[in-house]
Every structure is written in C-alpha cells, then in structure tokens.
N, C-alpha and C positions, 0 to 999 in steps of 0.2 A: 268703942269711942271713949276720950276722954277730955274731960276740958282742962286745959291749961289758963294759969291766971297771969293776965295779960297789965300794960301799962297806962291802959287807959277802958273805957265804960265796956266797949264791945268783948263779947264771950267768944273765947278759940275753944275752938273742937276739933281733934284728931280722931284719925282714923289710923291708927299706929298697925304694920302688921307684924308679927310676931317673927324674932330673928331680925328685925331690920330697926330698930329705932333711926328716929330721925336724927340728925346733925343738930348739933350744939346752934351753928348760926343758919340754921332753916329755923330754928324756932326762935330764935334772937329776930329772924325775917317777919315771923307774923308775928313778932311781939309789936315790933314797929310800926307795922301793918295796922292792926289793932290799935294802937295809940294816934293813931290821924281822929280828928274829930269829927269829921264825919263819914267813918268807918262804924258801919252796924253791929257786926259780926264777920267773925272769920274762921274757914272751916280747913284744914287741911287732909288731903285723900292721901291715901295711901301708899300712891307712888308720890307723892312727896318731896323735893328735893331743893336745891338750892338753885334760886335764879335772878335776876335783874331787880331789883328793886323788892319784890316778893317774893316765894318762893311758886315753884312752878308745881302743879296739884295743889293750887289754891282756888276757894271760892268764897271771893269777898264782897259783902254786901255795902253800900254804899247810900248815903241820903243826899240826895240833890246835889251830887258832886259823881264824876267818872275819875280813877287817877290811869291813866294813858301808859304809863309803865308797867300796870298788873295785867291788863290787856295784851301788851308787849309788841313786836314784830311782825311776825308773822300771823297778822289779824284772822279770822275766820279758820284758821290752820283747822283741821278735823278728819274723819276719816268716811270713807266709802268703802260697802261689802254688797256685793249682787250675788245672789245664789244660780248657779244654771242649772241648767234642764240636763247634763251628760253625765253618764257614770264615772266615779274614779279612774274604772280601769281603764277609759277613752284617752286616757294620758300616759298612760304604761309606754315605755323609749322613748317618748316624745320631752319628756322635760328639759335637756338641753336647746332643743329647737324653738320650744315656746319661750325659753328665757331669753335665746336669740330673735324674737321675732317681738314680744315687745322692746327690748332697748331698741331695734332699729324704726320702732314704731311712735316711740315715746319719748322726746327730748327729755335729757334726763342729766345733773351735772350740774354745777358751780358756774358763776358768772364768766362769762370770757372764754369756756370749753362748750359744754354744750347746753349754759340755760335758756335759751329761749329755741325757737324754730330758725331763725337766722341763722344762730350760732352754729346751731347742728347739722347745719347746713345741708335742711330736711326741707320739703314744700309742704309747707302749710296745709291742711286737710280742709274743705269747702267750711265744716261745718264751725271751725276753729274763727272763721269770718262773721258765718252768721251768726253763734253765738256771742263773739263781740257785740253786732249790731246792737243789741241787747242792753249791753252795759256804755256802748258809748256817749250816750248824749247825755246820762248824767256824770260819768266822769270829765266830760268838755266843761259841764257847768262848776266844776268841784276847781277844775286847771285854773279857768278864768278866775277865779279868788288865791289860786294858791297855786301860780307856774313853778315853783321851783322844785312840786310832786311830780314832775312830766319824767319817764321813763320807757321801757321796753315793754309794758302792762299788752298791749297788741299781742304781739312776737311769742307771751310767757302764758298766753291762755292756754292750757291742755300740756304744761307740761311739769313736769314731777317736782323738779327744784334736785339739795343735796339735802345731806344732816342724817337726821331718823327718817325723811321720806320713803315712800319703799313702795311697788307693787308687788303682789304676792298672787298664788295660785293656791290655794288652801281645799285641802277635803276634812270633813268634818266626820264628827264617828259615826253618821249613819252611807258615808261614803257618796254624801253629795260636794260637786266642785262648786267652790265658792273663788272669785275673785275678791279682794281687798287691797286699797289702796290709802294712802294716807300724805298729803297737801294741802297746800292754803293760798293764801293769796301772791305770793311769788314775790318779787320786787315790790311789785307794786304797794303792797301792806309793809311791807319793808320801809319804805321811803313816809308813807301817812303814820307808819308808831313812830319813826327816829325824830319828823320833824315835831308831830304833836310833843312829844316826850319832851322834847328841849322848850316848847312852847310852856306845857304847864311848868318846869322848872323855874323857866325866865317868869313867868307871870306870879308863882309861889315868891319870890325874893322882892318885885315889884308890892307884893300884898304884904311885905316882910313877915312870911312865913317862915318859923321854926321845924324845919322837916328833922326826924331821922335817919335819913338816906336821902339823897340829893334828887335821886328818881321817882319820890313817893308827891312828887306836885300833882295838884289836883286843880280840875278844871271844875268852876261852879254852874250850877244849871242855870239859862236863864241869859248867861254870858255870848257872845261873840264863839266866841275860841271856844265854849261846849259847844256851840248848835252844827260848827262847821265840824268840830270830830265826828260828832254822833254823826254827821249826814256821809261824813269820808266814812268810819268804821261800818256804817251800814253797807255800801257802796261795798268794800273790802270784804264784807262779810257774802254778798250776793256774788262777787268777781270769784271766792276759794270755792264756794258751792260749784257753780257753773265750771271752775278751771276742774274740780273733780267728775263731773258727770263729763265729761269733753273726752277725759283718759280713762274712764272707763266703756265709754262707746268706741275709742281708736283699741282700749285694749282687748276687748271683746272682739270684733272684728281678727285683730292679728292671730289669735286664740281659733277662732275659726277658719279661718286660712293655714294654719298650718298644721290642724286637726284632720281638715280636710269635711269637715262635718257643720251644719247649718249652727248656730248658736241661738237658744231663744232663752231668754231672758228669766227667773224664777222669778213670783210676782213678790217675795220676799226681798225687798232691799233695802239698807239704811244709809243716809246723809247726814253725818252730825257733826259740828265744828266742836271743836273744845279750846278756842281762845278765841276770846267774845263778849261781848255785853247782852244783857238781857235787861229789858225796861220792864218791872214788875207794874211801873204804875204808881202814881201817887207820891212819886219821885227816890222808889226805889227802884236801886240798880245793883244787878247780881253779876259782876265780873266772872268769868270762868277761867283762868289764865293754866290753862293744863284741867281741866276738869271739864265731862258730860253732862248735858241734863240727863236725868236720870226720873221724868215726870212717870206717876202711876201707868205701869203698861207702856211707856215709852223705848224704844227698842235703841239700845245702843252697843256701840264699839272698843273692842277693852283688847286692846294687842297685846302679846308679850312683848319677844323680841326676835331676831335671827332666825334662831333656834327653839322657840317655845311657843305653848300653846298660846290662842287666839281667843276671845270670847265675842259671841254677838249675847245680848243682854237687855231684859227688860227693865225697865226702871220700878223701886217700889214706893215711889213720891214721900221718900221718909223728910220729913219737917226739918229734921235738924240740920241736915244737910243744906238744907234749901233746895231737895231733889236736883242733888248731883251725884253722881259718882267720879271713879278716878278715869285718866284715859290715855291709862297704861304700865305698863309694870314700875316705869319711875328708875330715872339713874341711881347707881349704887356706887359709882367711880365717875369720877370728872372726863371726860373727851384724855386731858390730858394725862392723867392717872393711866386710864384704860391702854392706852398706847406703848407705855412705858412697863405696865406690869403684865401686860395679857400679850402670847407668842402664839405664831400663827397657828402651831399645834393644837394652841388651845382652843382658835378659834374654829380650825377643819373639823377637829373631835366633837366642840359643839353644835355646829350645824353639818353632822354627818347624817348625809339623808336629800339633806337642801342644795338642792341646784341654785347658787347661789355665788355672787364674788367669794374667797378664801386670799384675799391679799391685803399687805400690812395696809392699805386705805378705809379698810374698814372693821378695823381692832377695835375703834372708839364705837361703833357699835353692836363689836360680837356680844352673846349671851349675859358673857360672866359683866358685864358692864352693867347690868341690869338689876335690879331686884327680881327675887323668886316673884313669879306672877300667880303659882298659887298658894303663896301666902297673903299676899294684897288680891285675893279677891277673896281667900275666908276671912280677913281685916273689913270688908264691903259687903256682907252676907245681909245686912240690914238695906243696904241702899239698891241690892240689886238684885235678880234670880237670873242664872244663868239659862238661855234659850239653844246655844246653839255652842260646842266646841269643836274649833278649827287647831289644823296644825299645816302649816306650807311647806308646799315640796318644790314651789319656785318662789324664787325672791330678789327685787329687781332693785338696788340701792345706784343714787346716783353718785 
C-alpha cells in the first residue's frame, strides 16, 4: 500500500499491484475524489481502474453526504458462489450440455434481445413471482414519489443482464464443483443511479457548488433527495441480492437435470455486492463502487476473468482499508481498446479449456482485457487470505 498526496484533507491509499500501475487519470479520479469536502478518505484496490466520476476499485468514505455517481449504476451489482455436493468428474462430456441448459434456463442479454423474461420469450419460473412479492410493496411506495423510475424491474428478477455478468461452473483444487455467478440489480438500479446522479448534479449547481467532475454532486444527510436515495439504494441493494439467489436456485436445478443427478446445496455459500453504501453510523458512509467488504473472517468473491483463476476469500478487517478488498482482477484495456487490439485467436488460446462463447462479441471481455489476477491479489495479501481456489470450465456471458 501506498499513500498518495491528495488535493484536499482526505488520505488516498493504494493498493498498486506490481506490473500494473495505475493510469495517469485514475488517479487524477481520486485526486478529485479526495478534494470534495466531505470526503473522508479514499482508498483505491487493486483492480483499479477508470470509471464515471470515480474510479471503479474505489472505497470512498464520506461524512453526512452519499455522492450517487461513486455508487454508480448498477446498484447492489456483487457476486454469488454455492459449493455443491458432486465430484468434478460428474461433469466429464457433459460441459457443453450444461452451458446449453443454463442459457436456455437463464434470460441472459442486452435490453430488446433477451434482458428480461418477456423478452426471452421464456415463462417466468413460479418462484421469480414470489420472490417479487417480497420486494413489491416497497418499490410501489418508492413509484409513488418518483413515477419516472417505473420500468421492467418484474420481468428482469432472476436474470443475468450483459457486460462482465457471467455464470460460471467452476472446480476448485480439491476438485469440488462450485457454481458462481455475478449481477445486480438490472434496469431497475440503472434508472435509480441515472436519475439520482442527475439529481445531485442539478442540486450541487442550485447550492452553487464548485465540483471537479460534473458527476462528483453529493446529496447532504438530512435532505429530501438523501432520505429518498438511501431508501431507493437500499431497495436496489435488496432487489440484486434476491435477483442473484433466483439464478442460482433456476441454475442449480438446470445443472441437475441435465446431470441427471439430485443437487444438494454445500452449506458453504457467499452473497456479496460490491457497489453499495454502507452506513458505518454516526454519519459515516463507506461507498464501495467496485470493491468487497472484506470484515475479520468475512468470506468474499474475487473473480479473474474468462480464462483465469477465481478466489473465494476471507476478509482480514485490515483498518486502512476500511475492511474492503478489491472485486476483481480490474480492466487493463477499455471495452473499446480490447476489441480493436485483442483477435479471436487470442481470445480461443486464452479460454482453451472453457466451454464458453469464442466470438468477436465477447473480445471486450477475453482475458488479455484484464489485469493478472495474481498479481492484484499478492497487491491484497494484507486485506485478504485466500479460502478457496476456483477455475471455470463453463461460462455463461450475456
């Protein structure tokens, strides 16, 4: 770790890993970051990289203010890993089948193809209802203040989305099959960042605030426009948990049916989001915008990519941090970079192995797009102990 000297009171801390230094304007990002006044500290992980207003592998603490853009989009977004009960070798010839039987299991896909259950023009699974039930009555209450969040949030419970999303079928070195998956809150969290995000901008120019980045507006505690984020981001935060447990109960099931073998659950599992607020209390607030908590014994999710090893992970509540770690290897090349300089050669050679897409749709996120993941997790040696090493032999991108 090392601290960088910033342009206002709050102390940045890196977790730099070795072969990768950060970007010139990732750290121009938290310098920015750092200079809002009420910005605590700012911590940057390892995968690290350039994003919306912040940089994304940040963890930025806040005083009686949330800024809505370091949260971003895709609210709750985090990852799920279930261990099961079957041996590796229960999967031997079967991995095309099972890569076929979740997509036709799992709506999975960009707006207007196949992101919701309508779209994919799939029926709805019973429990895709009931679980709604769940979240309905306070999203009605959330409408009624704010109609113009109304979208397909019904339709997109239990299903993948596009980007870096991904289901995977992973066996680890003692040759147990693990499921992992990685989604958030779909549209839905889509529509509650874009419009808050515009809200604290317009409300920063009304207080005539001096930002540096137009996206860096912050909502004060206390306010109108905080109590209703906080109560949407919570909302958003419960809708990606529950939309992740939904696709791993339909994808467990599919796994079972075309194993042909019963599935029973390992009591080993983790749910962690990594773009979120955390209310420490006392009117601190710990943003995670691309980062895990990572609390003492806290077990979390550390993906490569494609092609690369996986980590489940304990937390070792290291302070400086603010018990987080990173949550994930961290782009190395832009979407648009990736596409332009990486050939689908490169991309078959690197997930040789993985039953997986191999077409130029998903160049932006083969391997070489990525930072080494184990360099960013000897970069985290202090934040975290490795519990469990995975590597996927299916992989399901939308």
């Amino acid at each position: 770790m090392r601290e960088l000297i910033g342009q206002g009171k709050a102390p940045i801390r890196i977790w730099e890993p070795e072969g990768f230094p950060m970007e010139p304007e990732v750290l121009q990002q938290v310098r920015n970051v750092a200079a809002l006044p009420v910005t605590e500290a700012v911590c940057l992980m390892p995968d690290g990289h350039w994003g919306m207003g912040g940089p994304v592998g940040g963890v930025i603490v806040t005083r009686s203010a949330i800024v809505p853009a370091l949260v971003g989009v895709d609210i709750g977004c985090g990852m799920m890993a279930q261990q099961l009960d079957i041996p590796a070798s229960a999967l031997d010839g079967k991995l095309p089948a099972l890569r076929h039987a979740i997509e036709a299991t799992v709506p999975h896909g960009g707006p207007g193809i196949k992101g919701s259950w309508s779209q994919a023009g799939y029926d709805a699974p019973v429990m895709v209802a009931s679980q709604w039930g769940t979240l309905a009555a306070e999203w009605q209450r959330i409408l009624a203040r704010y109609p113009a969040l109304k979208g397909v949030q019904e339709t997109q419970l239990g299903t993948l989305g596009t980007g870096n999303h991904f289901i995977e079928i992973c066996v680890d070195t003692g040759q147990n099959v693990w499921v992992m998956l990685h989604s958030g809150s779909r549209g839905v969290g889509n529509r509650i960042g874009t419009y808050f995000i515009a809200q604290a901008r317009e409300y920063a120019l009304r207080q005539h605030r001096a930002l540096p980045d137009k996206h860096l507006g912050w909502l004060d505690d206390g306010t109108v426009l905080f109590d209703d984020y906080r109560r949407a981001v919570l909302w958003a935060q419960r809708y990606a948990e529950t939309n992740r447990v939904v696709m791993m109960d339909l994808v467990l099931d599919a796994i079972a049916a075309t194993l042909g073998l019963p599935i029973h659950a390992h009591a080993r599992a983790v749910n962690c989001h990594h773009n979120y607020v955390e209310d420490r209390g006392a009117g601190l607030y710990v943003t995670r915008k691309g980062a895990v908590s990572a609390q003492h014994g806290q077990l979390g999710i550390i993906p490569g990519s494609m092609g690369a090893q996986s980590f489940i992970v304990a937390g070792r509540g290291a302070p400086a941090s603010y018990q987080s770690c990173s949550h994930g290897a961290g782009r190395r090349l832009s979407r648009g970079r990736a596409k332009r300089e990486l050939t689908l050669a490169d991309h078959a050679a690197a997930t040789a192995g993985v039953e997986c897409r191999k077409d130029a749709g998903v160049l932006d996120e083969s391997p070489a797009a990525y930072k080494d993941i184990a360099a960013v997790m000897a970069a985290q040696a202090d934040l975290v102990e490795i519990v469990a090493t995975l590597k996927q032999v299916v992989c399901v991108k939308g």
